[in-house]
Biotite code that builds the C-alpha atoms (Angstrom):
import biotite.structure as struc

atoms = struc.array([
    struc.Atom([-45.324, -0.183, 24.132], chain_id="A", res_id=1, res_name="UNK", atom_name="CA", element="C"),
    struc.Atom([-47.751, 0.261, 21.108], chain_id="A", res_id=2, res_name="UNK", atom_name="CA", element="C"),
    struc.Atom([-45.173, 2.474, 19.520], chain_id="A", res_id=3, res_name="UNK", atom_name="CA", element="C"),
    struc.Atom([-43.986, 2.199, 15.658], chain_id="A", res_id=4, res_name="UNK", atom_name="CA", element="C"),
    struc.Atom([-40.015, 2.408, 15.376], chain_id="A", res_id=5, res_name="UNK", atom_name="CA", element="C"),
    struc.Atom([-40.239, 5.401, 13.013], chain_id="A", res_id=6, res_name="UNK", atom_name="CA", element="C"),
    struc.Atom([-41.917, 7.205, 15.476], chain_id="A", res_id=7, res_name="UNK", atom_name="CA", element="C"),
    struc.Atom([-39.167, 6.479, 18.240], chain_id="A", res_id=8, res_name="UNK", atom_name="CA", element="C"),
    struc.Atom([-36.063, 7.977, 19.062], chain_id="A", res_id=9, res_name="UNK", atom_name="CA", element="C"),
    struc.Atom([-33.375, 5.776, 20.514], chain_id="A", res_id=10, res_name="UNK", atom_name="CA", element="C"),
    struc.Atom([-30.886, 6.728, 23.370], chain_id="A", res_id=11, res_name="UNK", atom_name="CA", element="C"),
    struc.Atom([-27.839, 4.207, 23.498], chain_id="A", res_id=12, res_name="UNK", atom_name="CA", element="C"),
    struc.Atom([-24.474, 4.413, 25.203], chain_id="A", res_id=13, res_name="UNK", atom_name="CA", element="C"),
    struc.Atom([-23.327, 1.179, 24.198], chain_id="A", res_id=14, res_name="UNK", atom_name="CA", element="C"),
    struc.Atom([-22.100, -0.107, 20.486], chain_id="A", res_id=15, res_name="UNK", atom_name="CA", element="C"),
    struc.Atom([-24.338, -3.054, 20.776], chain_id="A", res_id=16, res_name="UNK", atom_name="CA", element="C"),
    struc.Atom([-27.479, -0.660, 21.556], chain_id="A", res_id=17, res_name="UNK", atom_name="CA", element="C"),
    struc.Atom([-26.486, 1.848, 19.395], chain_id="A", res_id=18, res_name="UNK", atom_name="CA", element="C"),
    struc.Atom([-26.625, -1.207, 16.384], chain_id="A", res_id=19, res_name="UNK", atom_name="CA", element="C"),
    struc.Atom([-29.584, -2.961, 17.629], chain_id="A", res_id=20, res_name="UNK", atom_name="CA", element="C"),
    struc.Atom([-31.576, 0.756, 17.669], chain_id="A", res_id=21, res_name="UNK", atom_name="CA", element="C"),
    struc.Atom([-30.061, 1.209, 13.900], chain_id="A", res_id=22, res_name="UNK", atom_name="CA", element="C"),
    struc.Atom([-31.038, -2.089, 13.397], chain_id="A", res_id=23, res_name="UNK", atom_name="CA", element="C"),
    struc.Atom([-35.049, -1.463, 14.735], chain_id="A", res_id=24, res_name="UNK", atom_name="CA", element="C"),
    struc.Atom([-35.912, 1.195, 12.120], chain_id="A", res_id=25, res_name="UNK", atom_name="CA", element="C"),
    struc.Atom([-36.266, 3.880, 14.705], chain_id="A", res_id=26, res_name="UNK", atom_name="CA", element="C"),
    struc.Atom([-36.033, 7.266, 13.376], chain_id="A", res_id=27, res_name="UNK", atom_name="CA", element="C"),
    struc.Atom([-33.630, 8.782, 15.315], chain_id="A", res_id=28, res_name="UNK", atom_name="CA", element="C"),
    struc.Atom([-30.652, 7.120, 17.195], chain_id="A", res_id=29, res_name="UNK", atom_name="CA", element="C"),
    struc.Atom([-28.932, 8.981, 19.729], chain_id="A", res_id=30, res_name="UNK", atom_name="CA", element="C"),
    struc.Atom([-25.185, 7.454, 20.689], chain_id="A", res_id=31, res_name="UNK", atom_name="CA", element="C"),
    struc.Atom([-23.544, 8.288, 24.048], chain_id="A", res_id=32, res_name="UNK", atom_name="CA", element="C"),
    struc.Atom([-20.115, 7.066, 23.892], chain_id="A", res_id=33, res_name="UNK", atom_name="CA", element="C"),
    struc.Atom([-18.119, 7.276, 27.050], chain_id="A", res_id=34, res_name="UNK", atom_name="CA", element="C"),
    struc.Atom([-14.146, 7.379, 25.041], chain_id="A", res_id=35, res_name="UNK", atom_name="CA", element="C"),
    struc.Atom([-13.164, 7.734, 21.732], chain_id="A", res_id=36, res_name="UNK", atom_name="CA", element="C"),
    struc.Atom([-12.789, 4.392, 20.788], chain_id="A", res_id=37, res_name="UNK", atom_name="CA", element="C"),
    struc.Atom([-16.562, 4.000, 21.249], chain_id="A", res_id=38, res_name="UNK", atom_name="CA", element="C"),
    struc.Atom([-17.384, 7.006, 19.366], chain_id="A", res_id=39, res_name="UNK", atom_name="CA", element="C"),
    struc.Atom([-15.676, 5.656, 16.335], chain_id="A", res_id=40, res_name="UNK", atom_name="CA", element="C"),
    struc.Atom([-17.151, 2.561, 16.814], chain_id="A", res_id=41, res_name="UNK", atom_name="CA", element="C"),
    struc.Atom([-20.441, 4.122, 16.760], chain_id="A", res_id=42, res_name="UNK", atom_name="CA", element="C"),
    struc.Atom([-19.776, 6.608, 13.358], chain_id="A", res_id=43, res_name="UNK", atom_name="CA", element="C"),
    struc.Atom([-18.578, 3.523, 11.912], chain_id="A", res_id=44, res_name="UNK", atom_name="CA", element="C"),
    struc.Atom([-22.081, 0.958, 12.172], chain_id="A", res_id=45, res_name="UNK", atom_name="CA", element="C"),
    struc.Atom([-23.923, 0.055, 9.103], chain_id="A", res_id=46, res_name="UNK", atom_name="CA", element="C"),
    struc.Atom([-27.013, 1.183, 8.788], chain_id="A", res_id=47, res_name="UNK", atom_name="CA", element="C"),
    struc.Atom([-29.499, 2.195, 6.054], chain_id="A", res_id=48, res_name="UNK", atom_name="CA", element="C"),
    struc.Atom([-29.019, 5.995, 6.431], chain_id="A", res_id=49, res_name="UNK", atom_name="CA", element="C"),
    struc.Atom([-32.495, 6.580, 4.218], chain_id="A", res_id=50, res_name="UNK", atom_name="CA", element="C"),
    struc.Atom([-34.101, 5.516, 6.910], chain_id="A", res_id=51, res_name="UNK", atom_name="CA", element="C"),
    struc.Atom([-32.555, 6.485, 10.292], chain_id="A", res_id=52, res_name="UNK", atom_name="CA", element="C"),
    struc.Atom([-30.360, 9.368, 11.773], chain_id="A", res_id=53, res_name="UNK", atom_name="CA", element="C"),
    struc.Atom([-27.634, 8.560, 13.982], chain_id="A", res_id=54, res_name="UNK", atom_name="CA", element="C"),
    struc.Atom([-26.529, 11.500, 16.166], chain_id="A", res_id=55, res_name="UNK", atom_name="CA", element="C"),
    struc.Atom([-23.451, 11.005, 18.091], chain_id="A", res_id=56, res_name="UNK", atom_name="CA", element="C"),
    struc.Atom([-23.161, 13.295, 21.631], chain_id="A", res_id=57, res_name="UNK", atom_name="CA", element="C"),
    struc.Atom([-20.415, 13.428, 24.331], chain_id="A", res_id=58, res_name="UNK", atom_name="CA", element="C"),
    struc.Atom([-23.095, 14.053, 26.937], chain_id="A", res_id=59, res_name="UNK", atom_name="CA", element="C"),
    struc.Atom([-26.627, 14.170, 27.333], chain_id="A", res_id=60, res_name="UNK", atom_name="CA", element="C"),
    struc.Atom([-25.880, 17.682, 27.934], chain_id="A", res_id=61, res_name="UNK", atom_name="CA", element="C"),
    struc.Atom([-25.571, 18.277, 24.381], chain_id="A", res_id=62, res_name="UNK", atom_name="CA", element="C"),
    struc.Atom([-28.839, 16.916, 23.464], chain_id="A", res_id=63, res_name="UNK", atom_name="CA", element="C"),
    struc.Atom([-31.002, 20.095, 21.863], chain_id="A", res_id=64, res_name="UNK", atom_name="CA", element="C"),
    struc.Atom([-34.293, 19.283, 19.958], chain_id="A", res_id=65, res_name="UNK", atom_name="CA", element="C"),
    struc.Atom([-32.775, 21.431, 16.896], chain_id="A", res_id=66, res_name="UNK", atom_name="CA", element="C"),
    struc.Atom([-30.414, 17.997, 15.983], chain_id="A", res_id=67, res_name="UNK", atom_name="CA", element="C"),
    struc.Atom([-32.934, 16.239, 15.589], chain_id="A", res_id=68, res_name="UNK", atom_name="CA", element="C"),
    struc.Atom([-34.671, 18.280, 12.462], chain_id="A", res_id=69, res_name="UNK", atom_name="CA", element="C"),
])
């Protein structure tokens, strides 16, 4: 897509995605667990925090461009 991964922001519902956007060097990951046990799964993934933010939503309805600052 001719886009850098710093530049990107990453929407994932699943752990796997969630990792492999941590794992890209995008800027900004946004999780979208569907239980509990997915949303602690999520909090929980390594990742070089210096680098990228992992937000962590219930719904997409939650999603204001003020998180992401």
């Amino acid at each position: 897509m001719g886009i850098n991964p710093e530049d990107s922001i990453i929407f994932e519902d699943a752990v796997n995605g969630v990792q492999a956007g941590l794992n890209s060097g995008a800027a900004i990951v946004v999780g979208l667990p569907d239980n509990e046990i997915t949303k602690n799964a999520m909090e929980n993934l390594p990742y070089d925090k210096n680098k990228t933010k992992l937000i962590i939503l219930n719904s997409l309805k939650d999603f204001d461009y003020d998180i992401l600052n």
